[in-house]
C-alpha positions in Angstrom: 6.8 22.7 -13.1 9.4 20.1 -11.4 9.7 20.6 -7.3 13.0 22.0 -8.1 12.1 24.8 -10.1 9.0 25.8 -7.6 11.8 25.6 -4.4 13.9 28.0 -6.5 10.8 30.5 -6.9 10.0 30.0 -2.7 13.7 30.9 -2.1 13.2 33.7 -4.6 10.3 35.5 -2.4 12.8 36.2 0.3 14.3 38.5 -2.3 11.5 40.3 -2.7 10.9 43.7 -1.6 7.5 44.5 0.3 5.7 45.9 -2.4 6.7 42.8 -4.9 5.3 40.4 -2.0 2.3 42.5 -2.2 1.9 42.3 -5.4 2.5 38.6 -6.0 0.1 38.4 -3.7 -2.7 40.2 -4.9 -1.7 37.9 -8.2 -1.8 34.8 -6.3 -5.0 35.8 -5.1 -6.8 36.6 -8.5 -5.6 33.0 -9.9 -7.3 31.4 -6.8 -10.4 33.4 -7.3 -9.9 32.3 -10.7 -10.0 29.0 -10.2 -12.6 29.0 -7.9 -15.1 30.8 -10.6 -14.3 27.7 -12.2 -15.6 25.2 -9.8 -12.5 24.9 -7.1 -14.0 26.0 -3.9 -11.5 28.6 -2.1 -9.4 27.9 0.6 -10.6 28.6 4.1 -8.6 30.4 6.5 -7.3 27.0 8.1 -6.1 25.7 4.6 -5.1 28.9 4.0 -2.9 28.6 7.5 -1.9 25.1 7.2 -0.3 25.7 3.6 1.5 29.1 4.7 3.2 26.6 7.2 3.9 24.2 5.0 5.9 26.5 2.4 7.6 27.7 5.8 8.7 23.8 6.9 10.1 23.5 2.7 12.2 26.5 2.9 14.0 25.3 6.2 14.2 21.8 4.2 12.2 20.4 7.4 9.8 18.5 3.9 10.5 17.6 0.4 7.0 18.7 -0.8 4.3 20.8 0.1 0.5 18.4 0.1 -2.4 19.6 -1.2 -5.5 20.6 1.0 -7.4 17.3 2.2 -10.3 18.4 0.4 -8.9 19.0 -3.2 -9.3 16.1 -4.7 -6.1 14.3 -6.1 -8.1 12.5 -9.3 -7.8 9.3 -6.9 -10.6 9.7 -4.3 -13.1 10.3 -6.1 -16.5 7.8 -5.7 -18.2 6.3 -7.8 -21.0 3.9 -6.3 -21.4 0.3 -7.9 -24.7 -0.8 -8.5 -26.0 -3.6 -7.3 -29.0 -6.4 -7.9 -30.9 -7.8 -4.5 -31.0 -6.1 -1.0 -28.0 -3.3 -0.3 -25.0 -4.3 0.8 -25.1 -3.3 4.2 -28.2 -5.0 4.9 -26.6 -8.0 3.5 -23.1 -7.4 5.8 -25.7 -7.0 8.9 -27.4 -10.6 8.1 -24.0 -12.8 7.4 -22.5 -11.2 10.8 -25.7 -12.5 12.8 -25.5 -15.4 10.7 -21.8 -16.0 12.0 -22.0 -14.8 15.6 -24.8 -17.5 16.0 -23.0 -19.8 14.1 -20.3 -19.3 16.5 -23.1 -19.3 19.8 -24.0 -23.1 18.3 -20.4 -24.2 18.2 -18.7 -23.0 21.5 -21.8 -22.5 23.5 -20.6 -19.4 24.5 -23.1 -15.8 24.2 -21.8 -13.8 21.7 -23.2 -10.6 24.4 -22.7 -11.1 27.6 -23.3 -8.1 30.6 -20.6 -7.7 33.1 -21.9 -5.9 35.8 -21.8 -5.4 39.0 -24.9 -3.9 39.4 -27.7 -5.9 41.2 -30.5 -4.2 40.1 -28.7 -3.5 36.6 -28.2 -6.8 36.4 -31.8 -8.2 37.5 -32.9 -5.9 34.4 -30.9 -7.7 31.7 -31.7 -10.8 33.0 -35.4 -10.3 33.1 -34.3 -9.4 29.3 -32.7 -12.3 28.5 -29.2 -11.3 28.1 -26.9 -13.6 30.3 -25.1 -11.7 32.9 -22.0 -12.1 34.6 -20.9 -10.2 37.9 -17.8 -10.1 39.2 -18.3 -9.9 42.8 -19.4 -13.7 42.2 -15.5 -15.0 41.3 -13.2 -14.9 43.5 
């Protein structure tokens, strides 16, 4: 069904009488079910809410098209993950950044972590830790 042809049927339902809404509803309804029987979850109240608006912003011509719920997939999110040989990735992301950041420690002699704090006894802990510390009651 083109966009045109499903804005002529939205304009349409402000023909209807009371008892033909009710009963488009109650059809609308039985397709959803429908479809979730055959592995669509239903909408919740929210999407339920957040579509109802949506069909309202179409018919004043506020949008050009009404999006579908975030969590119906569209065919293109789906996820598929890659297999790889050797440690996971993320482990391997982790290493290279250390890698870098003392790569970078090495070149500009500059602490990649460095505590700014004003704190005397905050900063007499770190230091005791190791961590450089800077406070900034000490620049003028």
């Amino acid at each position: 069904m083109t966009q045109s042809e499903f804005n002529h049927i939205l304009g349409s339902v402000s023909d209807l009488t009371p008892e033909q809404m009710r009963q488009l509803r109650r059809e609308l309804d039985s397709k959803l079910a429908l479809s979730a029987v055959h592995g669509e979850p239903p909408l919740t109240e929210e999407e339920l809410a957040d579509q109802e608006a949506q069909r309202r912003l179409l018919a004043a011509g506020i949008i050009s098209e009404i999006k579908p719920s975030r969590r119906v997939s569209t065919g293109t999110e789906r996820f598929t993950p890659i297999p790889i040989q050797g440690e996971p990735l993320s482990e391997t992301i982790i290493r290279e950044r250390r890698c870098f950041g003392r790569l970078l420690e090495v070149r500009f002699q500059v602490p990649l972590l460095i505590l700014i704090s004003a704190d005397a006894d905050l900063n007499t802990a770190a230091s005791a830790e190791g961590l450089p510390v800077e406070d900034p009651n000490t620049h003028p």
